[in-house]
C-alpha positions, -999 to 999 in steps of 0.1 A, spaced: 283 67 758 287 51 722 294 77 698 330 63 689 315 28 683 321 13 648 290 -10 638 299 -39 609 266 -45 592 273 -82 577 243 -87 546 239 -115 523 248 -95 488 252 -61 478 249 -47 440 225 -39 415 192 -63 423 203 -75 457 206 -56 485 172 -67 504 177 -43 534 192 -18 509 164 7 518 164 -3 552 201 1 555 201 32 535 174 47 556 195 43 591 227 51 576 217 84 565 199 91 596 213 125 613 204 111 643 222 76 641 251 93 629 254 115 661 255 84 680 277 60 657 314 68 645 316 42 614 300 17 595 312 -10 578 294 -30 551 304 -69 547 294 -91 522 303 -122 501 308 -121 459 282 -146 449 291 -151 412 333 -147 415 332 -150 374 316 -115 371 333 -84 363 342 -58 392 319 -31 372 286 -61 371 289 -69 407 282 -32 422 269 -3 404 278 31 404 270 41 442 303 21 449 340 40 447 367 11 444 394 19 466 412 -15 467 409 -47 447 436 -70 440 413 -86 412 413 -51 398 452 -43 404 440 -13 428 463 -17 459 475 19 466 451 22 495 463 28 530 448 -10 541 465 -24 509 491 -44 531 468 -57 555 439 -65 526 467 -86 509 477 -106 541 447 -113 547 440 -126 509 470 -152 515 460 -163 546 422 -171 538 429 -178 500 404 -152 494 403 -115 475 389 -86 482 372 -52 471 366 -23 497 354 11 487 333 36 495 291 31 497 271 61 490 238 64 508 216 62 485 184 78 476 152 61 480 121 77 465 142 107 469 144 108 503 167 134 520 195 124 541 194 141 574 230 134 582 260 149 569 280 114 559 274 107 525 289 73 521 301 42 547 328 19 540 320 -13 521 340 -49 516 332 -75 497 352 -107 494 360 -133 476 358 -167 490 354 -189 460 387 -202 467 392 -201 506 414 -219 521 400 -249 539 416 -249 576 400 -217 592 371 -227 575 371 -264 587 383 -249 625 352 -226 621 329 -256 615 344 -272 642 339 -252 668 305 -243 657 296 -283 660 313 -282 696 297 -248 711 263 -244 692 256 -283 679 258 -269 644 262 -302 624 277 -282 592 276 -315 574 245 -314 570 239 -280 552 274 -282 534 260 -293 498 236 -262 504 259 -232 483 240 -206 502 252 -221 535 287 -231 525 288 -194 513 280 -179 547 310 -202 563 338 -194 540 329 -158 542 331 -161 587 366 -165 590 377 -142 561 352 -112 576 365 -118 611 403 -108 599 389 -82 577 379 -57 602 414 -62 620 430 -54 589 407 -19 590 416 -15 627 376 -15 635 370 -34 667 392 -39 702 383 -55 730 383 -19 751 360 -8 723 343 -38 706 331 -37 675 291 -43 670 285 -70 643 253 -72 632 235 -103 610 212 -88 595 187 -122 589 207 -153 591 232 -149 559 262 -133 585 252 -157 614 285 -179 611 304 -147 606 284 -135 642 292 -168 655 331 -165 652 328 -138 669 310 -147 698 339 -176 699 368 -148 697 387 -149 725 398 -114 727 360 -103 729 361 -76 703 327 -81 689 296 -74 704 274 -97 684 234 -93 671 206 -104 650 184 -84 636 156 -99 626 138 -86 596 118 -120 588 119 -156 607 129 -181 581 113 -210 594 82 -194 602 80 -178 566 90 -213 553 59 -232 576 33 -205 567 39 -211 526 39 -248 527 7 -253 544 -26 -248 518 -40 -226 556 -14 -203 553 -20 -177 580 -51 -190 585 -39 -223 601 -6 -210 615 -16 -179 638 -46 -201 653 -21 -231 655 9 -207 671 -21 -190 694 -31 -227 706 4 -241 710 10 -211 733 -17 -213 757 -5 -252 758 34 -242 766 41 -264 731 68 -248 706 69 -248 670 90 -283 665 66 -295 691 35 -286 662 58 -286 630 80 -316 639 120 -307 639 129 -282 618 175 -285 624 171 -300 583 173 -263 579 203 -246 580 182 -215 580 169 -223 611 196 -236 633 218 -210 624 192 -183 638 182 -209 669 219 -198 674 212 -162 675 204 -167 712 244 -170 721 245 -136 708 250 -99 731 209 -93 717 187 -99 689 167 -72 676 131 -80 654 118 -53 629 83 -61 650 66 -71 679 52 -103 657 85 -112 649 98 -113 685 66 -136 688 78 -157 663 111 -159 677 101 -167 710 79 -195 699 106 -216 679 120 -235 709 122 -235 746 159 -216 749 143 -189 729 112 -184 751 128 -159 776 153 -141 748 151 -102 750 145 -90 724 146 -53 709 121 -40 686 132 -13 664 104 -12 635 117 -2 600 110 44 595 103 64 564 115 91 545 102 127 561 82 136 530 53 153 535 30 147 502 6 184 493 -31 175 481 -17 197 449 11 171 447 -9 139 452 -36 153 427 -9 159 403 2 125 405 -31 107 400 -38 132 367 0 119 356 -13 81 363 -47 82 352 -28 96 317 -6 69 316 -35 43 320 -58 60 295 -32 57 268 -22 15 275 -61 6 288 -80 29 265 -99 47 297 -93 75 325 -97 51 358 -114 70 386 -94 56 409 -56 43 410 -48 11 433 -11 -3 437 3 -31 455 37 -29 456 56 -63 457 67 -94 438 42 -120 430 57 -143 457 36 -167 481 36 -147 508 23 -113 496 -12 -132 492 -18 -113 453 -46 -137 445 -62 -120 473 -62 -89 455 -79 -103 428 -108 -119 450 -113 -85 464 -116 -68 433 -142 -93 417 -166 -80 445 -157 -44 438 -158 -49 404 -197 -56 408 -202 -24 431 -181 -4 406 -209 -13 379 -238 -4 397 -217 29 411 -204 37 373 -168 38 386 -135 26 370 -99 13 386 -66 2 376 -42 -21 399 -9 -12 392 13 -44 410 50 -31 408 79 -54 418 110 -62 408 108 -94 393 92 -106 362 53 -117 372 52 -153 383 35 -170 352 8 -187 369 -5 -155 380 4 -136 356 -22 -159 336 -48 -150 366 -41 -117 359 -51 -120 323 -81 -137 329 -92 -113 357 -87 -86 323 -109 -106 302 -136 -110 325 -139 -78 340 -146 -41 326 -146 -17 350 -116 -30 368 -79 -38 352 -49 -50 367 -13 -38 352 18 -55 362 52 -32 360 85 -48 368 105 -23 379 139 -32 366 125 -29 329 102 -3 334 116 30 315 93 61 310 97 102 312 61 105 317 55 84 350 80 69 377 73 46 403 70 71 429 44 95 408 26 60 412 32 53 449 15 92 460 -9 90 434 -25 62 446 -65 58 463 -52 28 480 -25 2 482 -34 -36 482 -11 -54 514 -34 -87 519 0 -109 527 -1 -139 543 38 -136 561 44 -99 566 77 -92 591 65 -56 590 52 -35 557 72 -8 547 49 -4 514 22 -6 536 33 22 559 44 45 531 13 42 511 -4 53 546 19 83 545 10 98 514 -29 95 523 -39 64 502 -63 40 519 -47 5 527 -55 -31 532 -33 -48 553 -36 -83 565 -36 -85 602 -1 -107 602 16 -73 589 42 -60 615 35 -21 610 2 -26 625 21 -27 660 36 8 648 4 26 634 -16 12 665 13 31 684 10 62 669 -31 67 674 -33 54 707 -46 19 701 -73 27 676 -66 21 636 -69 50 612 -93 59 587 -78 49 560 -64 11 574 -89 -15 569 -74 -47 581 -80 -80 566 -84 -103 590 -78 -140 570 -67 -156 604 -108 -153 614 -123 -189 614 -158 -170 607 -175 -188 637 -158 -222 633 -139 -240 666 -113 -261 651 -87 -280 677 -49 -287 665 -57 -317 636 -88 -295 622 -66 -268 618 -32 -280 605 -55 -302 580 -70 -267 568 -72 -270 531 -76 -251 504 -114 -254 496 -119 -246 535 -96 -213 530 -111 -201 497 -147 -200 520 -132 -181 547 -111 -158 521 -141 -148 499 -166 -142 533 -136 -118 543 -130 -101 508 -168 -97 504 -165 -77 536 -132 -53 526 -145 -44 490 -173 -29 508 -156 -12 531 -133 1 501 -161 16 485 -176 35 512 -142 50 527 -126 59 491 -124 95 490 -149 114 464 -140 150 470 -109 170 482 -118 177 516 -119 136 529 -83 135 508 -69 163 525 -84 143 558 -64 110 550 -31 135 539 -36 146 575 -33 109 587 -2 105 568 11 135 582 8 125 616 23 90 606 52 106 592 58 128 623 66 96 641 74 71 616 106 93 607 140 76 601 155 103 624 124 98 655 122 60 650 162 54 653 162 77 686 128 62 700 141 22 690 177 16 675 196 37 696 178 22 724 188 -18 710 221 -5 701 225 8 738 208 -29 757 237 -45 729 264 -22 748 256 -29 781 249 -65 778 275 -89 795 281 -122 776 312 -151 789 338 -146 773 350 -177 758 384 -187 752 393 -209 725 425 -227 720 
């Protein structure tokens, strides 16, 4: 039914550093299973520092088959690439993507690369982009006036017009076979929009959801976090209010209006039932949106007790020689210090577990591995967590800088007893759902969109090895709309340290002490993996969005 149909995948930046969805992407892409179904992608994405290099922009997973900044136009497209650098006062570089490896997962498929552009639009002519703006003000109320000064935003619209003519210029979509152009977040949403506005009706057009901006945005600014917004959202729902209703109006955001716009597209797909939630709740229009969930997969690795015990002898090694002592048990949490993955959690947890340790004569290292340098407020809570404490120590790794033979980031990922997730905005949890996979215990918060998944996959009931934090409990308390969106800090520091009193004890108890319980919680990562797989989620979920996309009927609107 649609095994010929070409999908455009339109993502904010590509390259070394950037690609958010890169793993996401990569894990779809190279899906055997998707690739029965779908006969070509094509990556889009705008050059956000035109001054760099060709060879500083991508890295080398990209083959350069045209760029006219380069002097490469032998390629096939090479007329058409160059029309359309005239027209749109833009340039261009297309090659070959390959699919790249993430923790060394194996491809199932046998396509080894998509097609990739990037463009340009530094210069860009001002007339299609101006008639773009336009029409956005007259069919969606987009007020681009507003957001212009914002670079990120005026980005997005220079790159709409150019993308649009691109994928002519590769002969990808016809209105007999249209195209599916995929946002994915709200970075290709004006490119989505000229398509919902071409005439020909060559696109079929989605969002897919991975976070909701706003929401994200609302949940960091208030000192109650989660803790205020999911009782707020809970009580505004049984009251038929929405967000703006709660929040006040939220159009200063481009962010926001431009994925309130998503609803004029063929189908929106969210990463989790929470985010269709969340979608649903920012304004009346969106209350009845379908929405597809199709929840993010893994790799089909299935971790050995030989392997993981390997690991943790390979990590405990490692910690002896920087920390001066063999930790009985490793603990990771694998993000960037930002607001929303709730790390100051971590540490409140571990100050209680520190005091069991002592009496139990047990010893622990965090490991927090992102990809950013540590934020230096916490990095300073970090050291004064060290200072204080003996039995437990926390290690921060930035990925991008971290160079050794004797221990990668993935011997850390399977080697660890249990993986820290305590967020406070979590669209899903693919480090959560991994860790779970190669038998480590884990904390996520209840917020955390892979709950939905795991819940799936054992019939309702949590795991062994999940204990959820709940941080959205108000530990007996009734508070009405004020009470709660005045919830301060002092208020959530009592209801955070009752709940983390609560989950280092239930660490303790259910971290394994012999072989036998970690074969146990191996088993339970097993049976995650056997649904959880790239291949059984994109049949069980994407193909079934990709197919409601297909089907879906939208006017066809013809613009002068």
């Amino acid at each position: 039914m649609y095994n010929r149909n070409t999908i455009i995948h339109i993502n904010d930046q590509i390259g070394p550093g950037h690609d958010h969805t890169g793993p996401v992407l990569d894990g779809i892409l190279s899906s055997g299973i998707y690739q029965q179904h779908i006969y070509r992608d094509i990556i889009i994405s705008p050059i956000t520092n035109h001054k760099k290099a060709t060879k500083d922009i991508i890295d080398d997973s990209y083959q350069v088959l045209y760029s006219s900044r380069d002097n490469l136009r032998k390629h096939p497209y090479s007329r058409n690439f160059a029309e359309v650098e005239e027209k749109f006062g833009v340039s261009i570089i297309f090659g070959h993507r390959n699919l790249i490896s993430h923790d060394n997962q194996t491809a199932t498929g046998d396509k080894t690369h998509v097609e990739f552009v990037l463009i340009d639009v530094s210069e860009a002519a001002p007339s299609p982009v101006n008639a773009l703006k336009a029409w956005m003000y007259d069919e969606f109320g987009i007020e681009s006036n507003r957001y212009e000064a914002n670079k990120d935003y005026d980005l997005y619209v220079k790159l709409a017009p150019a993308a649009l003519a691109v994928t002519r210029a590769m002969d990808a979509c016809h209105p007999d076979n249209p195209a599916i152009m995929i946002s994915h977040d709200v970075s290709g949403m004006p490119t989505i929009l000229a398509a919902v506005l071409d005439p020909l009706a060559s696109f079929k057009t989605v969002l897919w959801a991975h976070e909701v901006p706003t929401v994200s945005d609302i949940i960091q600014q208030y000192p109650g976090h989660d803790t205020m917004f999911c009782n707020i959202m809970q009580w505004a729902k049984a009251n038929d209010y929405f967000l703006s209703d709660v929040f006040g109006p939220q159009d200063y955001s481009y962010k926001h209006k431009l994925f309130c716009a998503a609803r004029h597209c063929d189908n929106i797909i969210a990463v989790s039932q929470r985010v269709a939630d969340h979608i649903r709740f920012l304004e009346p229009q969106m209350k009845y949106q379908e929405i597809d969930v199709a929840p993010d997969g893994l790799p089909c690795r299935i971790i050995t007790l030989h392997q993981k015990l390997q690991c943790k002898i390979n990590a405990q090694q490692f910690s002896q020689n920087l920390l001066g002592y063999c930790p009985d048990h490793i603990f990771t949490h694998f993000a960037n210090t930002h607001t929303t993955k709730g790390c100051w959690r971590d540490l409140r947890v571990l100050y209680h577990l520190e005091q069991i340790f002592a009496k139990q004569h047990k010893t622990a290292v965090l490991f927090i591995i992102g990809t950013e340098n540590c934020d230096s407020q916490f990095r300073t809570c970090i050291q004064q967590f060290n200072d204080r404490n003996h039995k437990i120590k926390i290690l921060y790794i930035n990925q991008r800088n971290y160079a050794t033979d004797s221990l990668d980031t993935l011997d850390i990922k399977i080697a660890s007893d249990l993986e820290f997730g305590q967020s406070i905005y979590e669209p899903f949890g693919l480090a959560q759902l991994q860790a779970l996979s190669f038998g480590s215990l884990c904390i996520p918060t209840n917020v955390c969109g892979c709950l939905e998944l795991i819940n799936k996959i054992f019939n309702g009931t949590l795991p062994a090895n999940v204990i959820s934090a709940n941080y959205t409990a108000l530990c007996g308390q009734t508070l009405g709309k004020n009470s709660l969106l005045h919830l301060n800090q002092n208020q959530r520091d009592n209801i955070e340290e009752a709940i983390s009193i609560n989950i280092a004890g239930q660490i303790a108890k259910k971290l394994p002490t012999d072989h036998q319980q970690l074969q146990k919680l191996l088993d339970i990562g097993h049976k995650i993996i056997e649904y959880a797989n790239w291949d059984n989620i994109i049949e069980k979920h994407h193909l079934k969005a990709i197919r409601h996309t297909l089907i879906k009927q939208r006017n066809i609107r013809q613009i002068a």
